[in-house]
N, C-alpha and C positions, 0 to 999 in steps of 0.2 A: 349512577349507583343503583346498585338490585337491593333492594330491602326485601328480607324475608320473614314476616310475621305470622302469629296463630289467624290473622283473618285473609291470608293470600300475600302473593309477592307484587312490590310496585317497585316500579321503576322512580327514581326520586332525580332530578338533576340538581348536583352541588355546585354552589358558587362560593367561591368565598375559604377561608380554613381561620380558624382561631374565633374569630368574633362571637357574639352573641346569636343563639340560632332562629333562625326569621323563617316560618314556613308560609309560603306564597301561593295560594288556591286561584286555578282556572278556571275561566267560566265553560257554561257547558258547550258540547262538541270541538273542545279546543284539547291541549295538554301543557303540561309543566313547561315548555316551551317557548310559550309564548309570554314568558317573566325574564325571559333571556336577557334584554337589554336593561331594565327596570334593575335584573338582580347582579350585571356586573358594577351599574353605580351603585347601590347598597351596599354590596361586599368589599367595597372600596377603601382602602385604608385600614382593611381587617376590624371594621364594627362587627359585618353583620357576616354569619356562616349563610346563605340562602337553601332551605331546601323548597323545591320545587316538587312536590310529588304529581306523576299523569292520576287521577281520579281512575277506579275501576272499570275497565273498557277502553278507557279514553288511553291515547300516546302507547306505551310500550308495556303498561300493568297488563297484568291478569284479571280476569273475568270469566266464573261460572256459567254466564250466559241466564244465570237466574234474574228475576227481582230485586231491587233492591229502594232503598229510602235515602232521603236527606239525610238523617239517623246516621245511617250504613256506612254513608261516605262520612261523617264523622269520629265515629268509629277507629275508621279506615285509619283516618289521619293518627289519635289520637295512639294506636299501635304502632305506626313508624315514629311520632316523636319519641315512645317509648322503649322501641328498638334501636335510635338512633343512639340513645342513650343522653339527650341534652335537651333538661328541658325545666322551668318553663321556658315555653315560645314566645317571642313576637306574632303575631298571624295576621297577613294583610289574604284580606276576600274578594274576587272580583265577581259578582254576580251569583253563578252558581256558587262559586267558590266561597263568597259573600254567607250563602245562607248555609253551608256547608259550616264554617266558621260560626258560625252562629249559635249552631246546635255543638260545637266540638267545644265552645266557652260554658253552655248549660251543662251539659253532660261530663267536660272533664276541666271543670275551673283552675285545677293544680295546675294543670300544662299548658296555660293561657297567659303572659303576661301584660302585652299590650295590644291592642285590637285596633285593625283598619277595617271598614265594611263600603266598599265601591261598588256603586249602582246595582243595590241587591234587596230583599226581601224576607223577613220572615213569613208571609204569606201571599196569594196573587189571589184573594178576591174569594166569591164563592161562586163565581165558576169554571173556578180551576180544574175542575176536575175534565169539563169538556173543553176547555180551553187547551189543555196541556195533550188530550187526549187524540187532538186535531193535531196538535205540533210531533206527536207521534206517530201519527198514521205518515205526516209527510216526508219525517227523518228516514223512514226505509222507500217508502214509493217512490219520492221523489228522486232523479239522480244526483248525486252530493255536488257535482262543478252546475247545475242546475239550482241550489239553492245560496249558491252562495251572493246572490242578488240582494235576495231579502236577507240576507244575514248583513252584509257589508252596508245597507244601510241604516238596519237597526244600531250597528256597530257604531260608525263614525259618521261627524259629520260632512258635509260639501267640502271646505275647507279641507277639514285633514286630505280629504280622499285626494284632491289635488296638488297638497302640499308635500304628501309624503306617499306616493305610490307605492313605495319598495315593501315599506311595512304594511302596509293593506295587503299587498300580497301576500308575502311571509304569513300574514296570519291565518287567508284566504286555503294557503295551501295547508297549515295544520288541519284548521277544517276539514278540507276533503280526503285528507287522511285517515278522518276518527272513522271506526267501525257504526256503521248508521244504526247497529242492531243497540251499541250501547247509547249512542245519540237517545233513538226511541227512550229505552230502560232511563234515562233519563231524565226524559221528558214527563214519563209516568211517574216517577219521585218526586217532582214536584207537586203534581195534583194529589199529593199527600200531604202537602207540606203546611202546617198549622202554627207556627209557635210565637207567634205576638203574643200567647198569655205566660210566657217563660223569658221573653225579656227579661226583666225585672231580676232574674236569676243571677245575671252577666256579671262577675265583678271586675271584669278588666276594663280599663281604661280605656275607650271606645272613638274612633274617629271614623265619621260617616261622610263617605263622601257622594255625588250624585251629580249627572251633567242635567242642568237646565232641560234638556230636548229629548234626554231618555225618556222613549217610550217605550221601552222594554220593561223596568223598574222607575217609575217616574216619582220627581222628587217629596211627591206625597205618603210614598212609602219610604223612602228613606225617613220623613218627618216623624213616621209612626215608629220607626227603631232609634233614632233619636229622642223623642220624647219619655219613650218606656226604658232604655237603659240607663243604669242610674250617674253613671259617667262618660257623657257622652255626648261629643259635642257635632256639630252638622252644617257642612260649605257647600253649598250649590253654584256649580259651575257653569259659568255662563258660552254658550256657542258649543257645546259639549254634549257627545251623545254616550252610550251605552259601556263602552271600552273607556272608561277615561281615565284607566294609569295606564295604557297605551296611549292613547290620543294626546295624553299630557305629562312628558315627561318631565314640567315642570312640576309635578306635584310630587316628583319622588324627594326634594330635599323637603316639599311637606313631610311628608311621612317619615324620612329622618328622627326631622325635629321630634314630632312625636311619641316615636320610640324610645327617645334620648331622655 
């Protein structure tokens, strides 16, 4: 489905008709895509309507080619739930999508009803700025089936990677589909990214979740958005990396429940 809002057109993929509406955020250099499986069991039995929206850049939306913030992309969301016309949401987060969600519960509380946040962050440290500024320079240098190395194992662990080939692929290839210029744009959103003193703001009912082995977002930051929102509880998954409502698709009758 094309949404067309005052902040640009995105592409949203539906799952689901009738239920209650569950919007599912990608982490970065991915798209709405990659909730494919996750959101045919959700929408299953007509609970849950899935929308999956691509973030700006990423999958099949639009993109100015400007700048943009963690803000931005909430924003972003906050105008398709509102165009959708159903709301409030559900909103599970994975990563980017995680702190994307974050900022879209502080900024538009109305259209938030119950909150997942998977291996994600409201800040990366203080030197995010050169930290994030590196993972930029490499998103365009680098060639994209050249980086999907270090990404697949930031992503999963040994196990999955063996376990379930088809789906490391399938993801592998959204990756190297995303445009690297919005990868970068990104990248640089994050080393902007501040808001552990807006926690506290959140009132949705909050589930954090975190693989033991993520070193992407390791489970010490989840601890720090756990601790600061005021409803909200925190499972650390054990033998689990970075992806883990991919890697564990046991965790989606968690999130159910949840919701429910």
């Amino acid at each position: 489905m094309r949404i067309e809002t005052p902040r640009g057109d995105f592409e949203v993929t539906v799952t689901g008709s009738g239920g209650r509406p569950l919007v599912a955020l990608h982490p970065l250099a991915l798209s709405g895509r990659v909730w494919d499986p996750m959101a045919s069991v959700l929408a299953g039995a007509g609970r849950h309507t899935v929308l999956a929206p691509d973030a700006r850049g990423h999958g099949r939306s639009g993109w100015d080619r400007g700048p943009f913030s963690i803000a931005d992309l909430a924003d972003d969301v906050a105008a398709i739930i509102e165009r959708h016309g159903q709301g409030p949401a559900d909103v599970v987060g994975l990563s980017m999508g995680g702190s994307t969600a974050i900022l879209l519960a502080v900024r538009h509380p109305h259209l938030v009803r119950r909150l997942v946040l998977a291996d994600t962050t409201a800040d990366y440290g203080d030197d995010r700025e050169a930290q994030w500024g590196e993972r930029a320079r490499k998103a365009v240098d680098v060639p994209r089936a050249k980086q999907v190395e270090f990404q697949v194992d930031r992503w999963f662990s040994p196990a999955f990677l063996d376990a379930d080939p088809a789906e490391v692929q399938r993801v592998s290839d959204i990756f190297v589909a995303t445009d690297s210029r919005a990868h970068a744009a990104a990248c640089h959103a994050f080393a902007g990214l501040d808001a552990v003193g807006s926690l506290p703001e959140i009132k949705a009912r909050t589930l954090v979740l975190v693989g033991r082995d993520d070193y992407a977002t390791p489970p010490a930051m989840a601890e720090v958005l756990a601790s600061a929102i005021p409803d909200a509880t925190l499972t650390v998954l054990d033998d689990t990396r970075h992806l883990s409502l991919v890697e564990r698709p046991d965790l989606w009758a968690r999130i159910a429940a949840h919701l429910t």
